[in-house]
Structure formats: structure tokens, C-alpha cells
C-alpha positions as CSV (number, residue, x, y, z in Angstrom):
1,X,70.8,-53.9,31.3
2,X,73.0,-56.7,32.9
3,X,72.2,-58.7,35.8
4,X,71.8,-57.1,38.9
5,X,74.6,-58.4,41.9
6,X,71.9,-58.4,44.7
7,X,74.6,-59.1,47.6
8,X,73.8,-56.0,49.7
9,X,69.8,-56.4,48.5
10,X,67.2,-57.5,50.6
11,X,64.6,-59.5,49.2
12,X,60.8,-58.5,50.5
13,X,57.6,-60.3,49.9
14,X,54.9,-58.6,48.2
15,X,52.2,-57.2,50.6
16,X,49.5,-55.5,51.7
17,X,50.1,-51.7,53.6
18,X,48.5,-48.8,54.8
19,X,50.3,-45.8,52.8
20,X,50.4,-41.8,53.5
21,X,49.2,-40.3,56.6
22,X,46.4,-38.3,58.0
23,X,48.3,-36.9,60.5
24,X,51.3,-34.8,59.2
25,X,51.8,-32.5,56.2
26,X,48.7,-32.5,53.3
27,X,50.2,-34.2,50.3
28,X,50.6,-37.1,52.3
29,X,46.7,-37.6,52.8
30,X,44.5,-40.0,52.1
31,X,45.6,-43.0,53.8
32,X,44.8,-46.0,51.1
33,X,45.8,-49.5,51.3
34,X,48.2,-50.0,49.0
35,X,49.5,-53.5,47.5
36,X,53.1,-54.4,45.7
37,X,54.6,-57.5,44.4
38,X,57.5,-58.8,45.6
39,X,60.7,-57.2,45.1
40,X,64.7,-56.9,46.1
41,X,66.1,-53.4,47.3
42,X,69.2,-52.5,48.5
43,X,70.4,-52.5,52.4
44,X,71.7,-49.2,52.1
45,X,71.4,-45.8,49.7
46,X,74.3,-45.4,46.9
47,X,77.6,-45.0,48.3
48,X,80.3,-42.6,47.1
49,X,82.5,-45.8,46.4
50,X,79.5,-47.3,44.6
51,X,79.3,-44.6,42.4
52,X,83.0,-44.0,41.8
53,X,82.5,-47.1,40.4
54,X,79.9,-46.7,38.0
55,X,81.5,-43.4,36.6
56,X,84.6,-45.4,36.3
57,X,83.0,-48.4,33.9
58,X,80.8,-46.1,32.2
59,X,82.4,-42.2,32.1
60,X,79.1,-40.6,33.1
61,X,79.4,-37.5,33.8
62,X,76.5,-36.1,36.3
63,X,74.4,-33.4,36.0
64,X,75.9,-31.0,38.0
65,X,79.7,-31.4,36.1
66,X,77.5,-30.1,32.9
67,X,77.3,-26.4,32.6
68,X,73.3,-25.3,32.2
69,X,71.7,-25.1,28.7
70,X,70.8,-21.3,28.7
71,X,68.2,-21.5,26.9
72,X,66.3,-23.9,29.9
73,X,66.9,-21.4,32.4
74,X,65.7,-17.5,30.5
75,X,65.8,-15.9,33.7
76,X,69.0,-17.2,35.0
77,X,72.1,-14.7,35.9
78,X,74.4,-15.8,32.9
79,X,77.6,-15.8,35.5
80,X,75.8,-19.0,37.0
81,X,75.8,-21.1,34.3
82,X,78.2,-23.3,35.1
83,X,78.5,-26.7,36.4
84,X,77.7,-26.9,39.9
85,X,75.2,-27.9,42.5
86,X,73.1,-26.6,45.5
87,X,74.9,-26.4,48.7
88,X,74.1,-26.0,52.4
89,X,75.2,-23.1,54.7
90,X,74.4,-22.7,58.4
91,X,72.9,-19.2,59.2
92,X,74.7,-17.0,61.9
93,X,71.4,-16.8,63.8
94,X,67.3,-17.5,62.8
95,X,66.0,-16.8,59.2
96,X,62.9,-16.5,57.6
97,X,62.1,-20.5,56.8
98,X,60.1,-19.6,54.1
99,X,63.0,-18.6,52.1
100,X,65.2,-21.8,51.6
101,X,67.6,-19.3,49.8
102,X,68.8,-18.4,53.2
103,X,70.4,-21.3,53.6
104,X,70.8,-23.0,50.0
105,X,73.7,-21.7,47.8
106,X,74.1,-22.2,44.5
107,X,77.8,-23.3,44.4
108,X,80.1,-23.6,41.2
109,X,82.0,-26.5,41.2
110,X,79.8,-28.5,43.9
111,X,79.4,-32.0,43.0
112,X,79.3,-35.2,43.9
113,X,83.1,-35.4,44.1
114,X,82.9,-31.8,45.9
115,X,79.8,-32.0,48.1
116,X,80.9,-28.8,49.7
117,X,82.7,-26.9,46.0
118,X,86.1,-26.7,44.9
119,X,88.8,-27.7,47.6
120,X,86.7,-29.9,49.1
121,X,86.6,-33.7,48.7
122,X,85.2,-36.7,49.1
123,X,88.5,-38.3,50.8
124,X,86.9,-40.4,54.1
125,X,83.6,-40.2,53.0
126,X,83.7,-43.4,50.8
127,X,80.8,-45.2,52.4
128,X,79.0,-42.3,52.9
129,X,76.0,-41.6,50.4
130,X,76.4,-40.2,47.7
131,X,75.1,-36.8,46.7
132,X,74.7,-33.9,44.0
133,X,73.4,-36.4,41.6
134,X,70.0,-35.3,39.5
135,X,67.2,-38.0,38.6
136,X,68.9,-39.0,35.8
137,X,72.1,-39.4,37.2
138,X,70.3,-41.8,39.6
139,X,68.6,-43.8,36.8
140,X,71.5,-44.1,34.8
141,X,73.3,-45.6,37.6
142,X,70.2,-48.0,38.1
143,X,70.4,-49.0,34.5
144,X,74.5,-49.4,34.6
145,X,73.8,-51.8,37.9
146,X,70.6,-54.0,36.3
147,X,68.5,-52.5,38.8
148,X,65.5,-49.7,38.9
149,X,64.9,-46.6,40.7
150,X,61.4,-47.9,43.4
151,X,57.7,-46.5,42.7
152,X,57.2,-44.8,45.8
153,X,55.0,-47.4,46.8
154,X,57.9,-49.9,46.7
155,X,59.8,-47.5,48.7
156,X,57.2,-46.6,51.4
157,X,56.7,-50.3,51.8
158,X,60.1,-51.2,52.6
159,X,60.7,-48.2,54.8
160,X,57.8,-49.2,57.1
161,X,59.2,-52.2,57.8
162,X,56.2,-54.6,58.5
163,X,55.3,-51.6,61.3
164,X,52.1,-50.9,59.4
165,X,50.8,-47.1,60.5
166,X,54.0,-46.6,62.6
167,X,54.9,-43.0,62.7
168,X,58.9,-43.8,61.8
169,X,60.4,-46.4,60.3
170,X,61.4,-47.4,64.0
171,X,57.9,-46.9,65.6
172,X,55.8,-44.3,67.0
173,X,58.7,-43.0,69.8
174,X,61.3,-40.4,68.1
175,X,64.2,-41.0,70.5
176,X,63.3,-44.5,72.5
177,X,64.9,-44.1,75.7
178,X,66.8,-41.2,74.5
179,X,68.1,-43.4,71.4
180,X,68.7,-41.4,67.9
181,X,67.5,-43.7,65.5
182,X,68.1,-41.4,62.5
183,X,70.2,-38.9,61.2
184,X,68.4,-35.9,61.2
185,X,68.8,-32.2,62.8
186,X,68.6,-31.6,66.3
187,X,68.1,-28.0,67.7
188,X,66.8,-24.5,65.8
189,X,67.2,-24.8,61.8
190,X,69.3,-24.0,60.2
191,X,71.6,-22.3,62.6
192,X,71.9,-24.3,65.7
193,X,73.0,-28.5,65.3
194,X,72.7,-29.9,68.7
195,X,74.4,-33.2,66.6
196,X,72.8,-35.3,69.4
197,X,73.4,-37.9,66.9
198,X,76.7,-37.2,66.2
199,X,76.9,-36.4,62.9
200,X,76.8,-32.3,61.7
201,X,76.5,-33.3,57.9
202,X,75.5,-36.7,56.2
203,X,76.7,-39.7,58.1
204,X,78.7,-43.6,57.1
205,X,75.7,-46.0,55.9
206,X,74.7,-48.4,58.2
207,X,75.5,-46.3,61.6
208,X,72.0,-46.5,62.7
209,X,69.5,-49.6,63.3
210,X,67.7,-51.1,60.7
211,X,64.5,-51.2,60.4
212,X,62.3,-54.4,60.9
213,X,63.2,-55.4,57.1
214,X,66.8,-55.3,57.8
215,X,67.4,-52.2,55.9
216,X,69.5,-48.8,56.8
217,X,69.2,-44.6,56.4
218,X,65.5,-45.7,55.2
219,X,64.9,-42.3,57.4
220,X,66.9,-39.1,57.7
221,X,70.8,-39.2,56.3
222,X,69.6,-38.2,52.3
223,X,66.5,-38.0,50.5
224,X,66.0,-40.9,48.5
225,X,64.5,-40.2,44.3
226,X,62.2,-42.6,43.9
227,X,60.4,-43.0,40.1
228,X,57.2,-41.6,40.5
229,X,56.1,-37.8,39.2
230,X,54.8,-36.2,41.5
231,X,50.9,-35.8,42.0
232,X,48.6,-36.0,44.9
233,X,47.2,-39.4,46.3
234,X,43.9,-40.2,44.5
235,X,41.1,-39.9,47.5
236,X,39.0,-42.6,47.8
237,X,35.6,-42.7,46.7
238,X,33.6,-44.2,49.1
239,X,31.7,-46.8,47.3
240,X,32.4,-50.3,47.5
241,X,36.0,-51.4,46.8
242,X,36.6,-54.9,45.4
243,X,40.1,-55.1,45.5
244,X,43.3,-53.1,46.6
245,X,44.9,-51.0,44.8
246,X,48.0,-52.0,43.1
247,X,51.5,-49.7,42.9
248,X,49.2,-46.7,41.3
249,X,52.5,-45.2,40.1
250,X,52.6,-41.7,38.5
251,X,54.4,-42.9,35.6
252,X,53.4,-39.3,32.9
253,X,54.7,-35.8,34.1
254,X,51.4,-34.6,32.3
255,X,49.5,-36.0,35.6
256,X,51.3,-33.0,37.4
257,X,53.0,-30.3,35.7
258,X,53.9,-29.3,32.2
259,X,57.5,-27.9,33.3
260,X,60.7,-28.3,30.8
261,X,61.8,-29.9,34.3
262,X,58.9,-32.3,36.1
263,X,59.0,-32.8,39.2
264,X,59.6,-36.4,41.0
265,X,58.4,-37.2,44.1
266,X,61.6,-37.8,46.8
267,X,61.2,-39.6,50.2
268,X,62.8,-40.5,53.6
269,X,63.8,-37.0,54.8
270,X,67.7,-36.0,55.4
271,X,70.2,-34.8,57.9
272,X,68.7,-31.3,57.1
273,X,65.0,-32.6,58.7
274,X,64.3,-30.5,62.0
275,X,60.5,-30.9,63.8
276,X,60.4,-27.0,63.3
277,X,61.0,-26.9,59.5
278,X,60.9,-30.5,57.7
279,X,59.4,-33.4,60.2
280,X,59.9,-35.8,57.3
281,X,61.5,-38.5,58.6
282,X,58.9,-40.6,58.0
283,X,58.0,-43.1,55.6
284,X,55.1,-41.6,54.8
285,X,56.5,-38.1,53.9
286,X,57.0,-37.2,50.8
287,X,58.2,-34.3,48.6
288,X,58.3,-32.8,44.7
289,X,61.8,-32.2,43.1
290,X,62.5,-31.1,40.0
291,X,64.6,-34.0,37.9
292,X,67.1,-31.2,37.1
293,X,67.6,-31.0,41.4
294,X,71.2,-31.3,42.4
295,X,72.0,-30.8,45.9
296,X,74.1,-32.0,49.0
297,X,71.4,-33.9,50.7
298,X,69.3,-35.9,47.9
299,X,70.5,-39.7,47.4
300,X,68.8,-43.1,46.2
301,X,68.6,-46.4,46.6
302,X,67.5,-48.9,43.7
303,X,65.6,-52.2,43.1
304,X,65.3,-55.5,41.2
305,X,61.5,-56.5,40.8
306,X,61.3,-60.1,41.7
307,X,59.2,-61.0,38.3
308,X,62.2,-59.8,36.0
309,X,64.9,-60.7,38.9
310,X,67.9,-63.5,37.7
């Protein structure tokens, strides 16, 4: 691992925070105090640039360029296993939104130099995110950069912004006097895009304001891996606490699931987050994905812990 350039990092104390919410989905409850070092993070998620980069020093080739081992996926139609990624189509009308297969489509040939499939590229989108990549391809990057994928704790943290409880990572108010704050999905998912923001898809980093810690797309634009499995907050006991509890990371997939695949816990929400399917936008939102999870709207950001920074 070399030594991280930290020129678009921000550096953050270590500190004290309320994390998860009471108020929102469950497997965001309890809300604990929660306490991390110190630590650098970058301003912005993983640009396409940023990434063309890596795979040009290193030749990594990402998940979703690798055809599927068949013997992983037993029930899979053999005509799909191929390289490609999951990709997302707007509905003529409204769909059941308990099937996410109405408007996710396994694509050959989708990835993160064809966020849409073949013939499409990532020509103008150079400073945009960049997407289709799995867990792995994430943490590789991380490794190839000196840096680490954050705990979720870490991540939380920085999102909040020193607005401790805050609903976003902006406040409590959605739109302040009719601002957009975030990229996210405005009208009746995941047919109608009102793009009061202006953007239909994912959106250049840094068009938004940052939040109190001087960092950007902390809410909506992609998803953002973090390293964590996923499990549920541990609930609190209710005897006498002499301390708070440090960065309890997940760090064993045999906390949650026995799957070929674990799952990873994601956070920030993406341009695909509509209040009538996925209000998580929040920086206390979270959500399992499998590490095996390529799609069109599921970035990530790294850090450099302060104790092992230089």
C-alpha cells in the first residue's frame, strides 16, 4: 500500500455522535452514541477519471467485465452469464414497488465504462462518479490509492457534518427555500422524474453544497460501500454505561449471513431515492448489498486513518 495523496481529503477530528435513527426505516434503530478517531476522507466519491486511472496503472479489471462463475449462481439462466451489470429503466407508467425487477435490468455489457450497455459511454461524464463497480472493485481501488474503504461509522460521521441528529446532511428542511440540496428523484418512481434538480441520471461531483465538513454527494447522487457487513445495531441494554462505544464495526460476514456472497452495508442514498420508495438520503440510512452487487447507481468514497496516515 503506498502513500495516500490526500489533496482532495478532508481531515476530521475524532468525535463523539449520535448514530441511526428512531424515526425512519427499522434497521436504522437504536440511536447509540457512537465515537471514532480521527481520520481523512475524500471531498468527493470516486470519479470516472479517478478510476480510469487506477485501471490504467494497475489493469484491474472489475467485476462486471468478468463473465459469472456458473457454479455461484445454480439457478441462473445460462444465456446471462456474461459480463455485465444491473441497469436502470424508467417504467411507462406505475409498477408494483415491491418488485425492483420492474425497473432493474440485468444488462450484458454494462459497466463502468458502459453505465447504460454497449454503445454507450462514459465520454462527458469524467467527473462524474463512478459506477458498476462491486465491493471488491472498490477495495482494490482503495488499496491501489493507500487509502481504505470507511466503517460505516466513519462514514455516518462525516456525512452528518457536525449537525448531530439532523435529518440530512444539510439539516432538518428537504428543499430550504425551495433549494435542492441533493441529487435524488423528484416525482412518482420510477416513471415520472420531475428533475427539479436538474439532473435525470447521476450528476458532475461537487454541483451541490457541502455539508458542514466541507464535503460533497455525501447524500443522494450514488450509494456509497462502506466496509462493514451488514447486521443490525446492537440495542442498548439499559444498565449503566461507562464509556462510549467505539467504531463497533461488523468486521465477520458470520455476524449476518452465511451466503457465497455477504452482504455489506451501503449508505448515502442515490439519484434513484424518491420519499415514496427509498427516503434514504440520510446519513443515517442504511442498506445490505451483496459484495457481488454491480449496478448503475452504487459508488464510494475512501479514507486514510489519521493513526497510520503519512
Amino acid at each position: 500500500m503506498g502513500a495516500a495523496d490526500r489533496k482532495n481529503m478532508v481531515e476530521l477530528p475524532g468525535g463523539t455522535f449520535r448514530m441511526g435513527s428512531d424515526r425512519f426505516y427499522p434497521e436504522e434503530r437504536p440511536v447509540r452514541e457512537m465515537s471514532v478517531d480521527g481520520f481523512w476522507i475524500d471531498r468527493h466519491p470516486v470519479t470516472v477519471a479517478e478510476f480510469r486511472r487506477f485501471v490504467k496503472a494497475t489493469g484491474h479489471v472489475t467485476w462486471a467485465e468478468q463473465p459469472p462463475v456458473a457454479e455461484e449462481y445454480p439457478d441462473a439462466d445460462p444465456d446471462l452469464l456474461v459480463p455485465g451489470s444491473l441497469v436502470f429503466r424508467k417504467t411507462d407508467g406505475p409498477v408494483d414497488l415491491r418488485d425492483y425487477r420492474n425497473w432493474w435490468t440485468w444488462m450484458p455489457g454494462a459497466d463502468w465504462r458502459h453505465p447504460e450497455g454497449p454503445g454507450s459511454t462514459v465520454g462527458g461524464r469524467e467527473h462524474h462518479p463512478v459506477t458498476h463497480v462491486a465491493h471488491g472493485d472498490a477495495a482494490a481501488y482503495a488499496e491501489w490509492a493507500g487509502k481504505e474503504l470507511p466503517t460505516e461509522a466513519e462514514w455516518e460521521y462525516a456525512a452528518r457534518g457536525a449537525l448531530d441528529g439532523a435529518t440530512y446532511t444539510w439539516g432538518d428542511e428537504f428543499a430550504p427555500k425551495g433549494r435542492m440540496m441533493a441529487n435524488t428523484w423528484q416525482g412518482e418512481f420510477p416513471w415520472q422524474n420531475l428533475l427539479t434538480d436538474g439532473y435525470e441520471g447521476t450528476s458532475p461531483v461537487e454541483r451541490f453544497a457541502p455539508n458542514g465538513y466541507g464535503l460533497y454527494d455525501m447524500a443522494g447522487n450514488v450509494w456509497e460501500w462502506t466496509d462493514d457487513f451488514f447486521g443490525r445495531p446492537s440495542q442498548p441494554d439499559g444498565g449503566p454505561r461507562c464509556c462510549v462505544p467505539h467504531d463497533p464495526r461488523v468486521a465477520s460476514p458470520s455476524e449476518t449471513t452465511n451466503e457465497r456472497f455477504p452482504r455489506r452495508v451501503i449508505k448515502g442514498g442515490s439519484h434513484l431515492c424518491a420519499p415514496s420508495y427509498c427516503l434514504r438520503y440520510r446519513p443515517a440510512a442504511r442498506q445490505a448489498e451483496s459484495v457481488d452487487t454491480s449496478t448503475g447507481h452504487i459508488g464510494f468514497r475512501c479514507v486514510v486513518r489519521s493513526a497510520g496516515a503519512g
